[in-house]
N, C-alpha and C positions, 0 to 999 in steps of 0.2 A: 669810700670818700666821694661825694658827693660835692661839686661847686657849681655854679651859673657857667664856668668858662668851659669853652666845649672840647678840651683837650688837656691831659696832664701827662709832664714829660720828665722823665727819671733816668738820666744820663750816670753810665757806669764809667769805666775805661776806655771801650773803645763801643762799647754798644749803647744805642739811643731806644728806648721804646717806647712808642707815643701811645698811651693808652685812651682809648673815647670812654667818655664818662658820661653817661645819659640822664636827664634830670627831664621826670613825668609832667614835664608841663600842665599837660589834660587833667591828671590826676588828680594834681597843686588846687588847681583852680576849682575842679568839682568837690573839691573839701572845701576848700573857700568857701567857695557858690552855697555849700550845702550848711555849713556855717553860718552863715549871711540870712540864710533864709530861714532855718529853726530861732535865731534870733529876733527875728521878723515878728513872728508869728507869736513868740511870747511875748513881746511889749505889747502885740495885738491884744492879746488875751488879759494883759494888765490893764491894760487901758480899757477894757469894755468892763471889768467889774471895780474899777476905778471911784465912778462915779456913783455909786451904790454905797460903796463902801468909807467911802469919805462923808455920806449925806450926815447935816447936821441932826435930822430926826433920828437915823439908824445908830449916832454917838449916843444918844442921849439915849437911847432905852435901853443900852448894853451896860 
C-alpha cells in the first residue's frame, strides 16, 4: 500500500506498529517528465507535416 502520507499505523490489543511507507517521488516525476516530453515531440512532428498535408493543391490531386 502506497499513500502520500508518510506513515501508516495498525493498532492491535496492546501493540502499535507504525509502518514508513515510501513513495519514489524521483521516480513519479521522471515518468512524468518523460511523459511530458515524448508527447512533445509528437505534436512536434504533427505539426511539421501538418501543413503539407492539409495544402489545397496536395487535396486535389489525391
Amino acid at each position: 500500500m502506497r499513500s502520500l502520507r508518510t506513515e501508516a499505523r495498525a493498532s492491535g490489543d496492546v501493540v502499535t506498529v507504525v509502518l514508513p511507507i515510501p513513495v519514489p517521488y524521483g521516480s513519479l516525476a521522471l515518468l512524468g517528465g518523460g511523459a511530458v516530453l515524448i508527447m512533445l515531440l509528437v505534436v512536434a512532428a504533427g505539426m511539421m507535416v501538418l501543413r503539407s498535408s492539409t495544402d489545397l493543391e496536395e487535396l486535389r490531386a489525391s
